[in-house]
ZATOR-531973 format. One record per residue: x, y, z of N, C-alpha, C, O in turn. Coordinates in steps of 0.02 Angstrom, whole numbers, plus 50000, padded with zeros to 5 digits. Atoms other than C-alpha are relative to their C-alpha. Example, Ala and Ser with C-alpha at 12.3 -4.5 7.8 and 13.67 -1.06 7.14 Angstrom:
<sites>
500454994150000506154977550390500455006050000500975005950033 499584994149997506844994750357499615005550037499865011050045 
</sites>
This chain:
<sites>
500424994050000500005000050000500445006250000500885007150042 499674993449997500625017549949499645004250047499035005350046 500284995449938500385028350097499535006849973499485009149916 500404994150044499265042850073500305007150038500355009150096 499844992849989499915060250042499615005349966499455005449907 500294994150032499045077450038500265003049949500805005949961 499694995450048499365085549870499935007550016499585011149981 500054993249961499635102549987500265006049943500055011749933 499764992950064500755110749831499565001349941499735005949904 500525000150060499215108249697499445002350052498965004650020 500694996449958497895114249835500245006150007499865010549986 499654992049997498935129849864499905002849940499725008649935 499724997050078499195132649687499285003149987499165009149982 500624998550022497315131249646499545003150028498995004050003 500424995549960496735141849799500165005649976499715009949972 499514990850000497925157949756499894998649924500175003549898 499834997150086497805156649557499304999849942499155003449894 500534998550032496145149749510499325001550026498825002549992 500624997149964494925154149663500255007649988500835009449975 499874991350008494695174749653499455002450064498905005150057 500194997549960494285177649815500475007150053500925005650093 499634992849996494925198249861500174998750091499784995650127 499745001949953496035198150025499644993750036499274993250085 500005006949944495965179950069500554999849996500945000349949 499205003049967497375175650188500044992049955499624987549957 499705007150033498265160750075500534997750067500554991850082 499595003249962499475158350205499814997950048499994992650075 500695003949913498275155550355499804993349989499744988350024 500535005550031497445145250243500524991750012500484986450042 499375005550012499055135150199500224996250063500414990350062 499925003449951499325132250371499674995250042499894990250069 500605004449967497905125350445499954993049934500044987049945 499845007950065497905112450271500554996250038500424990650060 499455004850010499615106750307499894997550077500084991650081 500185000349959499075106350486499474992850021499564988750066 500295004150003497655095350447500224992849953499924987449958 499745003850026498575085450340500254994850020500154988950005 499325003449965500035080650448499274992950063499484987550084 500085002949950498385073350575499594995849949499244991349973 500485004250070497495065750395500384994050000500104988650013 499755002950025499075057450348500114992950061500104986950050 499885006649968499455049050533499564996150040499754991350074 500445003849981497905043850588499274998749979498834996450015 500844998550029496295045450488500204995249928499724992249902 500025003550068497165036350316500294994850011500314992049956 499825006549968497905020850404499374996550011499254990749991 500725003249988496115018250461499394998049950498874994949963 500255000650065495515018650282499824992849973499234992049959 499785008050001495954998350245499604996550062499434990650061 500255003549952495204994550395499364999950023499014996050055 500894998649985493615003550395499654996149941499074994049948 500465004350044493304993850209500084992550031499764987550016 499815008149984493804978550277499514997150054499384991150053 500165001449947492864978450431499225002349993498794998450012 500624996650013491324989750388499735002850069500055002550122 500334994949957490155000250492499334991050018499224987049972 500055004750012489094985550578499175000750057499135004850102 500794997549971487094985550651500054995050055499904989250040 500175005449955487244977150839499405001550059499305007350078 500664998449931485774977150981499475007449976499135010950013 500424995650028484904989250874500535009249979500275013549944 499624996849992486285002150882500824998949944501134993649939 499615002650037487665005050756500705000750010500865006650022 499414998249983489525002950781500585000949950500564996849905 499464996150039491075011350690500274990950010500124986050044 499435006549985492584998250642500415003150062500255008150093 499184999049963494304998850752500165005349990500245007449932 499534994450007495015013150786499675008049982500015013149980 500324995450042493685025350714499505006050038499355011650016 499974997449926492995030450894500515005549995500395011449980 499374995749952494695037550954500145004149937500125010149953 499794993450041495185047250778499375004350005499435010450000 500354994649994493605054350800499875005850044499655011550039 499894994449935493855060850964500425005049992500325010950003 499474993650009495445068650922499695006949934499725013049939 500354996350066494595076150751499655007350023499735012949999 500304997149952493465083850885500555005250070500495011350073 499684997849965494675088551024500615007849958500865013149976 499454993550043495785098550878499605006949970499815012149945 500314994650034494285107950831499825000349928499625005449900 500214998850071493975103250661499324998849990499184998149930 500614998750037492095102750664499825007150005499645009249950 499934992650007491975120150692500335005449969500145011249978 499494997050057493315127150566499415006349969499585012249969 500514993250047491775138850472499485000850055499055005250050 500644997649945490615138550627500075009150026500605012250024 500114991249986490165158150681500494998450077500454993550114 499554997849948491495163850814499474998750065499524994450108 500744998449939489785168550935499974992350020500154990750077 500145006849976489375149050935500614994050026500564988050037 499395005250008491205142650958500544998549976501104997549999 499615000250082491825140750785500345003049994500375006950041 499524999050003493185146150720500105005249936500605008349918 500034993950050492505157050573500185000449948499975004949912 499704998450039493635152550450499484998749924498894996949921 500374999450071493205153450250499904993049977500084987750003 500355006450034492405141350136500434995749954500344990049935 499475005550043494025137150030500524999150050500924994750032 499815006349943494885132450194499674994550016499924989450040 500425007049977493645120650222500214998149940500674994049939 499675005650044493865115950044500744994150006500824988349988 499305002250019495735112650067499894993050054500154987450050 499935006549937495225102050232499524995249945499754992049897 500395002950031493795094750161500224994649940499864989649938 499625004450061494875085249996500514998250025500654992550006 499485004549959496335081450103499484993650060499584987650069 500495004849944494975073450240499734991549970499714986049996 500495004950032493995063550093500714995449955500774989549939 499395004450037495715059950004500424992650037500684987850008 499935002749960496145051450174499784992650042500104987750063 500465004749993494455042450221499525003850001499305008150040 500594998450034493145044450108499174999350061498685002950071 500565002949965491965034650228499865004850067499275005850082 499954998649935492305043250393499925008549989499585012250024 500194992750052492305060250292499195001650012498865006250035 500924998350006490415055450262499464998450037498884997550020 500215001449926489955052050431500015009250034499525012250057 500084994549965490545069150493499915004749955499775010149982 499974992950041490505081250352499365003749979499405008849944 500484997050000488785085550352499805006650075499385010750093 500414991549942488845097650505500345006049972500355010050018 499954991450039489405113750405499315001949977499125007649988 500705000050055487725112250304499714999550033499185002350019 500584999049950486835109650451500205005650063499785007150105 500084994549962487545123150552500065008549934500175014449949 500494996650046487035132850390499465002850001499335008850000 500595000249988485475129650405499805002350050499275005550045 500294997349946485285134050571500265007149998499955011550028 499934990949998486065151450544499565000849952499505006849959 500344997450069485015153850394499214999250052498995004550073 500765000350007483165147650453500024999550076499465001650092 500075002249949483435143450636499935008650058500275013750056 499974994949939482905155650792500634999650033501014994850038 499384999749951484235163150902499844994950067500284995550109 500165005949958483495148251026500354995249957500954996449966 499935001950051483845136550889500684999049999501044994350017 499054999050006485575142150854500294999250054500844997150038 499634998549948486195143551046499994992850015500504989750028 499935007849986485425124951071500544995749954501014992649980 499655004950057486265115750935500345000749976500544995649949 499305000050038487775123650859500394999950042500934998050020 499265000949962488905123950998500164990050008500654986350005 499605010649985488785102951029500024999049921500354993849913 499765001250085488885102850812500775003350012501095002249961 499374993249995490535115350860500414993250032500774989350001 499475005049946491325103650998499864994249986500274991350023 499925006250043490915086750909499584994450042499534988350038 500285003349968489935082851026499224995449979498914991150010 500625002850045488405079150891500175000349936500565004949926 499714999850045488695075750723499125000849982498675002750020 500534994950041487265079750607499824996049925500314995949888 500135002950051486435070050456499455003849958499265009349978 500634997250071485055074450295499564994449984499694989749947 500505005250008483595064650302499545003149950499165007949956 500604996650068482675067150127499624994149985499014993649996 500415005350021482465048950048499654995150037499824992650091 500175005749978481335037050067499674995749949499604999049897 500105006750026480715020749985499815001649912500075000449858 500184997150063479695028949864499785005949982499255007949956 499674994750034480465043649836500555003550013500655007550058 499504998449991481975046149799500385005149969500925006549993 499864995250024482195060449669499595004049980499705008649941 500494998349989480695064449690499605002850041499045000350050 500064996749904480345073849845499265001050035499095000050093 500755001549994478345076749807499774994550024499294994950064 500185003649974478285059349836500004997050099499874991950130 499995002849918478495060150031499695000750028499365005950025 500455004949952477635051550150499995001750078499515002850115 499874998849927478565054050315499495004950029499355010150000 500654993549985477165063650412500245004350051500755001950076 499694996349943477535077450548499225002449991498855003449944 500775000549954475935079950668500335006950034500925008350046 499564994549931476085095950783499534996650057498994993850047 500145000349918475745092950971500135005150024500695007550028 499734994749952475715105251060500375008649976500195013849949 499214994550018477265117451039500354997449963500675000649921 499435002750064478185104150946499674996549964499074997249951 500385002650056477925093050830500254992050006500734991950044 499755006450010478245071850801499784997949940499244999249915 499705002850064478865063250650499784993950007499894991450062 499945006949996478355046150609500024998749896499685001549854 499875004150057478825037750443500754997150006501154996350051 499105005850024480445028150365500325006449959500075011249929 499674995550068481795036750271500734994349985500864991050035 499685003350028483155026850188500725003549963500675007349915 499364998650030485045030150144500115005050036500005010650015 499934995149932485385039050290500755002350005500785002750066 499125002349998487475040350281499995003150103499735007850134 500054996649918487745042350480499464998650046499434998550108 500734999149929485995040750544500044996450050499534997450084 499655002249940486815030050687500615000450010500755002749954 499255002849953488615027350768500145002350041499985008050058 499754999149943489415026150898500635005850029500865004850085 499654996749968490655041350917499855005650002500285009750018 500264991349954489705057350950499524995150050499434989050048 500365003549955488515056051104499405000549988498994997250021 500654999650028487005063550988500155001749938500725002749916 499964999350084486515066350803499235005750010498725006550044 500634995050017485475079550745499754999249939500165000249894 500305003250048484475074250622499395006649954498865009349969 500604994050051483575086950485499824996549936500114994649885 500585004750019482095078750432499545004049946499395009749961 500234996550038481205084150290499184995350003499094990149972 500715003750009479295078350316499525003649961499685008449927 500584997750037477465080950247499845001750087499934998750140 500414996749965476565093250348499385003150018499045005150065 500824997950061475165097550215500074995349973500454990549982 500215005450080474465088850057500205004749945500055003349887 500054997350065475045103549957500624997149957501164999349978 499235005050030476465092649845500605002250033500825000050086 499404999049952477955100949884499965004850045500295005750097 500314994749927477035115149971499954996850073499945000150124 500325001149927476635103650113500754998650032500794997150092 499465003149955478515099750149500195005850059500075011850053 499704994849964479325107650300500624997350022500774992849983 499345001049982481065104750388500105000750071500195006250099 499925001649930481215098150558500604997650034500984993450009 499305002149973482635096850689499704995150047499284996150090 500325004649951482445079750762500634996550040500924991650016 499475004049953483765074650905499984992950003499484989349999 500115008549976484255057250941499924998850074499884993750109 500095001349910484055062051119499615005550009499685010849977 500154995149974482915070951214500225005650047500785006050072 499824995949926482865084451344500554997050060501064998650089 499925005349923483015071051476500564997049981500724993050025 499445004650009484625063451391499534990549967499804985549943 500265007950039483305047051331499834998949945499555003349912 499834999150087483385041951171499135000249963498634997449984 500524996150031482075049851049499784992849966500144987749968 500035003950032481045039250946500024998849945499524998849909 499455000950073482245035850797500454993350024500864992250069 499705006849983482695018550785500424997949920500084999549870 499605004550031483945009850665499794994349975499894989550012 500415006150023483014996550555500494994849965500464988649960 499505003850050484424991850448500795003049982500745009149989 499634996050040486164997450374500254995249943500474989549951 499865002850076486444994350166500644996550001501105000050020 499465002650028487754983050125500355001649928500444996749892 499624995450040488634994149995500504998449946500884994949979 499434999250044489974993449835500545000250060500884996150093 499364996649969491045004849923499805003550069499265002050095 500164996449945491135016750078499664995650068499154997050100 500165005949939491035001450213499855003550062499415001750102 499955000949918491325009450365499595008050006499735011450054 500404994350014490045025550309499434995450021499264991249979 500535004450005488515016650403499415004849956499345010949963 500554997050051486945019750261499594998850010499334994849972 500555002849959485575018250371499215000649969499065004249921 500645001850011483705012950365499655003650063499665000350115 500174998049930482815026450502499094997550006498704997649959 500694998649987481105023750577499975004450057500365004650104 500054995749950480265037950668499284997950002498844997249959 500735001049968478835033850786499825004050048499975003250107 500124994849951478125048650852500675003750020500595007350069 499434995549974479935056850874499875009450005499735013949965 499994992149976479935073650961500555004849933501125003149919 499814997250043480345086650824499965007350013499545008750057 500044992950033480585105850779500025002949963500595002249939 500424998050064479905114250648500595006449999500605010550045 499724995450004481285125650580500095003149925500195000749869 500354992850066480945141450462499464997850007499234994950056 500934997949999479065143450389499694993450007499984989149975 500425007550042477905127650381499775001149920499475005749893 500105000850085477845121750188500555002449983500685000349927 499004996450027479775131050163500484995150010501054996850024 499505004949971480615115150195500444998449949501014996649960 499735003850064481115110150032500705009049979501235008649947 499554992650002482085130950030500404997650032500944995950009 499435001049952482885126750180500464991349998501004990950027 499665003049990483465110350161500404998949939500794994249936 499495000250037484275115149992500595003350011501075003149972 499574997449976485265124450084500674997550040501205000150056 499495005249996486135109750137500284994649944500754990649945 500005004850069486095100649981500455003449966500864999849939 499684995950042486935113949897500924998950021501414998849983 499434998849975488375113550013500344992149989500914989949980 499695008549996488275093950012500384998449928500844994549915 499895001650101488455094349805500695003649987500955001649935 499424995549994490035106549828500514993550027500994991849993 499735004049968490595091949965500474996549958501084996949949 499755005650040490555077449847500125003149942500094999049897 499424999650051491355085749720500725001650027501184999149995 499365000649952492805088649823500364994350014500974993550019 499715003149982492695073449864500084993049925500294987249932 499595001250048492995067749692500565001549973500934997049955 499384996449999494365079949658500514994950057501074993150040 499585004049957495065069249812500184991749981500714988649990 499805007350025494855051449739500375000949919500674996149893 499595001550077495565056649553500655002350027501144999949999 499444998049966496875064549657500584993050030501164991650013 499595004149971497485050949758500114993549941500674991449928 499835004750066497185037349602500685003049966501214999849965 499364998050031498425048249511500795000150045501305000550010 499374999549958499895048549657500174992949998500784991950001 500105006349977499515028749672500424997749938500984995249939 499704999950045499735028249502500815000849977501234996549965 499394996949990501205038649487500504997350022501054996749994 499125002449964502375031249615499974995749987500514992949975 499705008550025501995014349570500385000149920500704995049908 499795002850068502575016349374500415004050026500885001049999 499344995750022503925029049409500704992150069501294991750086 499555005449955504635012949530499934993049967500364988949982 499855007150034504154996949413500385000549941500385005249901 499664999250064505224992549287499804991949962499744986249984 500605003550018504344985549141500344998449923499985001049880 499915000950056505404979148975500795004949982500755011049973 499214997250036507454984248920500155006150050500365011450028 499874994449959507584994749095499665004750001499945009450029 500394994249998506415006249082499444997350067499324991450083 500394999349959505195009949217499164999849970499044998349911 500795000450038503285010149175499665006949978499275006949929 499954993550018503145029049170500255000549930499895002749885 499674997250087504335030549004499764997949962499905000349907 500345001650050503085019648917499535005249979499265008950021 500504994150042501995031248790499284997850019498855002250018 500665000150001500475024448821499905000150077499355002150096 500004996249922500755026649016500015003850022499775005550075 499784992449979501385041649011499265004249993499005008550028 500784996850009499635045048926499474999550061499055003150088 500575001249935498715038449056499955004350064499475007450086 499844996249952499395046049188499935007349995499675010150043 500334993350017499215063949109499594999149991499345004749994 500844997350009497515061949076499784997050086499234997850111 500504999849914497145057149267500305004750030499985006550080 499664994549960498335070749327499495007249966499205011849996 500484994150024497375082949219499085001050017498685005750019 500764997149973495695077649274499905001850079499355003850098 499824999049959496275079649438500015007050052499855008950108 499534993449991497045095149438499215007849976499065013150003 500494998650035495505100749323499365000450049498945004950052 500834999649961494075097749435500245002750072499925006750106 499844995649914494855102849604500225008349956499995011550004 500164995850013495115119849509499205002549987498915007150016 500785000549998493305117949450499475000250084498985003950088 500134999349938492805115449638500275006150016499865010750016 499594993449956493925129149710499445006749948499065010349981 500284995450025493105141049576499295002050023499025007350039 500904999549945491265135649646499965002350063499515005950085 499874999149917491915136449826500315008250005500205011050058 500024994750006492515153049781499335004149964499055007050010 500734997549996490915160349711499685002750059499575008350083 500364998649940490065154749854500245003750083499865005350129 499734995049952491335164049980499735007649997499575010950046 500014995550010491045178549887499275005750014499145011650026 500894998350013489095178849877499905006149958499475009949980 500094993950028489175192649758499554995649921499194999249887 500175003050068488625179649597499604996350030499824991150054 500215007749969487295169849664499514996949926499184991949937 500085005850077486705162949463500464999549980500374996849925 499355002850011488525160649443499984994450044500144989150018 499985005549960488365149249588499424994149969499574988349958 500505005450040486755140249509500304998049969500474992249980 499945005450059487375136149361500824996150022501034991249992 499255004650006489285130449428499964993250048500204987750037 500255006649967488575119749574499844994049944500344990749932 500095005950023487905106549469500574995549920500674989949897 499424999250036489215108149342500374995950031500524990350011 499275000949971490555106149468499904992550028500314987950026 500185007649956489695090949562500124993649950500444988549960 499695006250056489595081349369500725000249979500984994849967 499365000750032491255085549311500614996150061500994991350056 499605006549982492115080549452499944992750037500444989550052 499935004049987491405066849517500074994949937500244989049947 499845003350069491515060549327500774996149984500934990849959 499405000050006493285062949338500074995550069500604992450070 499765005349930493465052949494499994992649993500414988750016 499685007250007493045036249429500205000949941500644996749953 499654999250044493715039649265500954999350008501284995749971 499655001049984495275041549338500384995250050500964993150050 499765009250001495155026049446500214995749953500724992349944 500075006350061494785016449309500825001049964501234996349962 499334999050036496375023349217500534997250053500974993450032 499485001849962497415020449376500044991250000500544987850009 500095006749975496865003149391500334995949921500604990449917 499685004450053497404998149219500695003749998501084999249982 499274999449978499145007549246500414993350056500964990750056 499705005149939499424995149392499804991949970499954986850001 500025007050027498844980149273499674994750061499374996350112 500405002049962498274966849349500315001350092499884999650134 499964996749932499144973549532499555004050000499355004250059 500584995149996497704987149493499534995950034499294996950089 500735003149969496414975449520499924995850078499434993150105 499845003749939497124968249678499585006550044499425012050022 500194994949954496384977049840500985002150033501255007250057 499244998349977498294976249886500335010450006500515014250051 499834991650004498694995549815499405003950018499535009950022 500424996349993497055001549853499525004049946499035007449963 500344998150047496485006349676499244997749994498785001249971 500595002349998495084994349702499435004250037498885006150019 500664994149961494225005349838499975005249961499425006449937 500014992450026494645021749758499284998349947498765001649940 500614999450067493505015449614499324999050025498805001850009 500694999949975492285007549729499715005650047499115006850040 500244994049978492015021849833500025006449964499555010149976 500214993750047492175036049719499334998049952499025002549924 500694999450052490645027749610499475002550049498995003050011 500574998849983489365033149727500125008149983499555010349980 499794992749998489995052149703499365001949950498945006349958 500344995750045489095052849541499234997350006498944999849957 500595001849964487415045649609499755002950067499145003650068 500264996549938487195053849790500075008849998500565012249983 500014993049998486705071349808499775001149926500195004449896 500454999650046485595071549657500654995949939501264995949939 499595005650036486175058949516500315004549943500095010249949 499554995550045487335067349363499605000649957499515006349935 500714998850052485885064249244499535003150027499225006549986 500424994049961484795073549361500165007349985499775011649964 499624993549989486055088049373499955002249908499585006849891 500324997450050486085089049176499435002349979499275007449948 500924999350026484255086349155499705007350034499195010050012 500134993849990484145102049247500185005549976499815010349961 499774993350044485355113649172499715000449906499685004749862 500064996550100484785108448986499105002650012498885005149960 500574997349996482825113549059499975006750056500005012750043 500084993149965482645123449217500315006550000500045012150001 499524993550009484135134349207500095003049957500295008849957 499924994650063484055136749020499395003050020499495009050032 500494994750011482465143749035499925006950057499565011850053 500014992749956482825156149187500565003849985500695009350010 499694994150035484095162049085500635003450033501115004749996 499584994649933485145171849224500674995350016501234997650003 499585006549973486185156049288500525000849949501075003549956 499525002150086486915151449091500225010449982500775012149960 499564992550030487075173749057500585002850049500995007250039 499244996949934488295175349228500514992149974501104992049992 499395005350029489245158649149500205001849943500765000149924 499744996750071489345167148987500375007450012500805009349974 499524995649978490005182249068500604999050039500995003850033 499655003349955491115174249182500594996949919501204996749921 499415003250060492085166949013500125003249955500615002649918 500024994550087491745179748877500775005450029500965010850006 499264995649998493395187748934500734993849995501184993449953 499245004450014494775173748962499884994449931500364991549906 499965003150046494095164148825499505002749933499134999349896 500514995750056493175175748702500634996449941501224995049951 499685001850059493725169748526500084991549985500204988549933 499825008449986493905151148577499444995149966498844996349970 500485003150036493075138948481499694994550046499324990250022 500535001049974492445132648638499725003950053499525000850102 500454993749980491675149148711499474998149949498974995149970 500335001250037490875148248536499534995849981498994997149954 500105009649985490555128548550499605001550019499115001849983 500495001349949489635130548687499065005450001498475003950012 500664997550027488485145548642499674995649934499134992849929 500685004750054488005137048477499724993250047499164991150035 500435004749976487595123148585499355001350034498854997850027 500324997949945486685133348721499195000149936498614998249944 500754997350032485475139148569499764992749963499144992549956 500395005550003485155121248507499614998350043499014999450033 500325002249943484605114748657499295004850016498735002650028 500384996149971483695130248697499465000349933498925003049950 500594999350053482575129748523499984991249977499764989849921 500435005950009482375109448540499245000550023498905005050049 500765001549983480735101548557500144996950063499934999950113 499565004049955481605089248672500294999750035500344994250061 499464998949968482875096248768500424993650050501024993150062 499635005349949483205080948887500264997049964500824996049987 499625003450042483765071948755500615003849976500985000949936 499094996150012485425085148737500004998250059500554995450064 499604996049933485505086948922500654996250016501124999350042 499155002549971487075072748952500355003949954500705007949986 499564996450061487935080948795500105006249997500595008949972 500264990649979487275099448842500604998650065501185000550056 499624997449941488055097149028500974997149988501464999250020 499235001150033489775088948938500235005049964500735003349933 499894996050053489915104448838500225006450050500695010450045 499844993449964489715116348979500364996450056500405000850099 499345003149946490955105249109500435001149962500845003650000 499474998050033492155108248990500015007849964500485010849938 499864993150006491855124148955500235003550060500735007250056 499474996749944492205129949144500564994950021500804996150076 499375002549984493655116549147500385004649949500935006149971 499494995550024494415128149011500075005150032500675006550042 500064995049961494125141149100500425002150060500685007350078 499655000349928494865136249257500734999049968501155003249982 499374999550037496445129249137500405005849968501005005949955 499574992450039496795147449057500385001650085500965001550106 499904996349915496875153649244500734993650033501274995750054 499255002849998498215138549277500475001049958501005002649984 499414999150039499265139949121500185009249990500645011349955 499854994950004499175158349144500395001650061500725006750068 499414999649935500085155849312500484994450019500814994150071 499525005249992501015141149295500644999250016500864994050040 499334997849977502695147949323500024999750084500484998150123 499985000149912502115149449506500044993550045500174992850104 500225006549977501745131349519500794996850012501244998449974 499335005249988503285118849593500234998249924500844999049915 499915004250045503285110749422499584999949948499144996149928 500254996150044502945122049298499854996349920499374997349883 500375003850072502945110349137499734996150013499644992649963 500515006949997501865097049210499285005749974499035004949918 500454995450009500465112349220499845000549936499294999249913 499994996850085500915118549032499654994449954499204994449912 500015007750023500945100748990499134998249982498804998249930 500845002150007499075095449043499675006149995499075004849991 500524993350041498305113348996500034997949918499474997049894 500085005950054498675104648827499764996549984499374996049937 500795006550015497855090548842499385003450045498924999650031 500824997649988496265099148926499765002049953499264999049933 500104997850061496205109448776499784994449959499214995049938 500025005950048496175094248675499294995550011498914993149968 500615002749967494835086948782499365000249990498924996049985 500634996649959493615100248806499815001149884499325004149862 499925000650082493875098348576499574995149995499034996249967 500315006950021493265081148572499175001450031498705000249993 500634999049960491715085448695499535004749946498945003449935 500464995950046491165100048564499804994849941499274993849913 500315005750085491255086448413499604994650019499344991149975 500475005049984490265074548518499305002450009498774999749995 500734996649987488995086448570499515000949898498964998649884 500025000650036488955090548384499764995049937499424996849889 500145004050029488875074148308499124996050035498904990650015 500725003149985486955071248407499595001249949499014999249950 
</sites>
């Protein structure tokens, strides 16, 4: 097994050259990364192998972590990293949203699974600054702050899963509060054993008006009294990938709830976590094409494969390996660019249309670049031995959770073309570094096909391949225009080359429909 290292000089590079966020401290930033790194590398990615091996596991009704997964969490907690962006007032530590990025892709590059256990409390102490009373906020973000509750997204259930009209779960008021009873399904977190509560934001029916009737409820796993709420554990999925991520089955019977923001606004407020979650897992693709490519990397630049040569100097390796270093490099700029946006809040239909963008392109690139790593390593690829095997099995859920990649198109080639605003701040946003480009151009003639079909869903995979590569060029001018700054300035030059080349083939495919 090749040990796992933070790519800290390619996260630097792509915070300071292709995020454009006006006095952000880079060096603060840099520190706290390498910071989190140094506690990624010696105890959170050792545990990686052990959490697939062992899995997340359903006993006495209650669910338990593998070995070892307890105690890194404590420390995770004790160092302060769930609070990193929490408000100063509650605890937190305040800092910006592309520090969290930098943690956030070193964390998932580390352990994907254990990543997606805790990484939902930013988005839920979101939410509670956004919709929640100053009651609200004083209860629940400080134990989300001190790690003392970790925090899940209860949307799906049985039958409905991208479909949100279809829910069932009911929320009753009593009183002052309110209780939850239905099922919800694919829970990541909705039990274990190393916080001492979970806060659970429940998205129920409250009305009959379709999605009017939804609202957004905070439902503890514990009450007042410290006794456990009624949220029980029915099952956890036996999974591809992401073993030791338990993917729970919840039932709520009568569970004590709170109704937070308007009744019927639920589906507002809990995109407000979704949004942040879809930012997540693209990150945390950027993190699996990332580490495939290092895996890659050191193993051919160390086998030697035919008249002394190493496996690197072969041409058709060499190919491989630049095209996973480029999608790599490519979509964690693509992320950083979204994650900058949303620091900025000054573009918020720049943020529409790059969110779902950013979520397909790179979790696209994440098993894409398994897959490439895994045939670099031949049949050692396919062994679990180097670890290529997980990378692929846990990076496939990336492009399925948090709305599916055909979802995310099927939206930009309908809803977004027609509000118009989203696609004219992405066309402004490029009409300067790539005005003249024949895929600036590309992409408008595409925009107006799509937009005068009869059909439109039928472009939308080919529509959202047209515009992922249109802001991967984008983000590539902005690297090869600073590449000199980078450690290793012709690798940069190098794969801005082949992106170019890339984002070519994507216009003649869109083309040839």
């Amino acid at each position: 097994m090749i040990p796992f290292r933070a790519p800290l000089d390619d996260i630097a590079f792509s915070l300071r050259h292709v995020a454009d966020v006006p006095d952000w401290d880079a060096e603060l930033s840099g520190e706290i990364a390498a910071h989190f790194a140094s506690f990624a590398e010696a105890e959170l990615a050792p545990l990686n192998a052990v959490g697939d091996a062992q899995g997340a596991r359903l006993e006495n009704g209650r669910v338990r972590m593998p070995d070892g997964f307890k105690a890194a969490y404590a420390q995770f907690a004790e160092q302060g990293w769930p609070g990193l962006t929490a408000p100063e007032a509650h605890g937190g530590q305040e800092m910006d949203s592309l520090t969290q990025a930098a943690v956030s892709e070193i964390y998932s590059g580390a352990n994907h699974a254990m990543q997606m256990v805790t990484g939902l409390v930013p988005g839920a102490i979101g939410v509670l600054m956004r919709y929640g009373t100053p009651e609200q906020q004083a209860q629940n973000i400080p134990p989300l702050v001190s790690g003392e509750w970790l925090s899940t997204m209860a949307l799906t259930e049985a039958g409905a899963g991208s479909d949100l009209s279809r829910i069932r779960c009911k929320a009753e008021r009593t009183g002052d509060t309110w209780s939850i009873t239905g099922e919800k399904i694919f829970i990541s977190g909705g039990d274990q054993n190393m916080s001492r509560g979970i806060l659970h934001l429940v998205l129920a029916r409250s009305g009959d008006d379709g999605l009017g009737g939804l609202s957004l409820f905070l439902c503890r796993s514990e009450r007042a009294d410290r006794t456990r709420n009624a949220v029980t554990v029915t099952r956890i999925e036996e999974k591809l990938g992401i073993h030791a991520s338990p993917t729970c089955q919840l039932s709520f019977d009568g569970a004590e709830a709170e109704l937070i923001g308007a009744e019927g606004a639920g589906l507002a407020a809990m995109f407000t976590m979704m949004n942040h979650a879809r930012l997540d897992v693209a990150l945390q693709g950027v993190a699996h094409a990332a580490r495939a490519t290092d895996i890659a990397r050191t193993y051919a630049a160390e086998r030697v494969q035919g008249r002394g040569l190493t496996l690197d100097q072969h041409p058709d390796v060499a190919r491989m390996l630049d095209q996973m270093d480029m999608l790599a490099v490519g979509a964690r700029g693509i992320a950083h660019f979204a994650m900058a946006v949303l620091e900025r809040g000054d573009a918020p239909d720049l943020l529409e249309a790059l969110t779902p963008v950013a979520k397909y392109f790179c979790t696209e690139a994440a098993t894409e670049a398994a897959d490439l790593g895994i045939q670099v390593l031949g049949g050692y690829g396919y062994l679990e031995e180097y670890g290529l095997a997980q990378i692929w099995r846990d990076a496939r859920i990336c492009r399925i959770y948090e709305g599916a990649n055909g979802i995310h198109a099927l939206a930009l080639a309908t809803r977004l073309l027609r509000q118009k605003a989203p696609l004219d701040a992405l066309d402004a946003a490029c009409a300067g570094p790539l005005d003249g480009t024949p895929m600036l151009y590309g992409w408008r003639r595409a925009r107006d096909v799509v937009e005068a079909a009869d059909a439109p869903a039928k472009l939308a995979d080919g529509f959202m391949q047209v515009t992922a590569e249109l802001v991967n060029q984008l983000v590539w001018h902005r690297i090869d225009a600073a590449a000199s700054q980078h450690p290793d300035t012709a690798r940069m030059q190098r794969l801005a080359a082949r992106a170019s080349r890339r984002s070519l083939v994507a216009l003649a495919k869109f083309n040839a429909i």
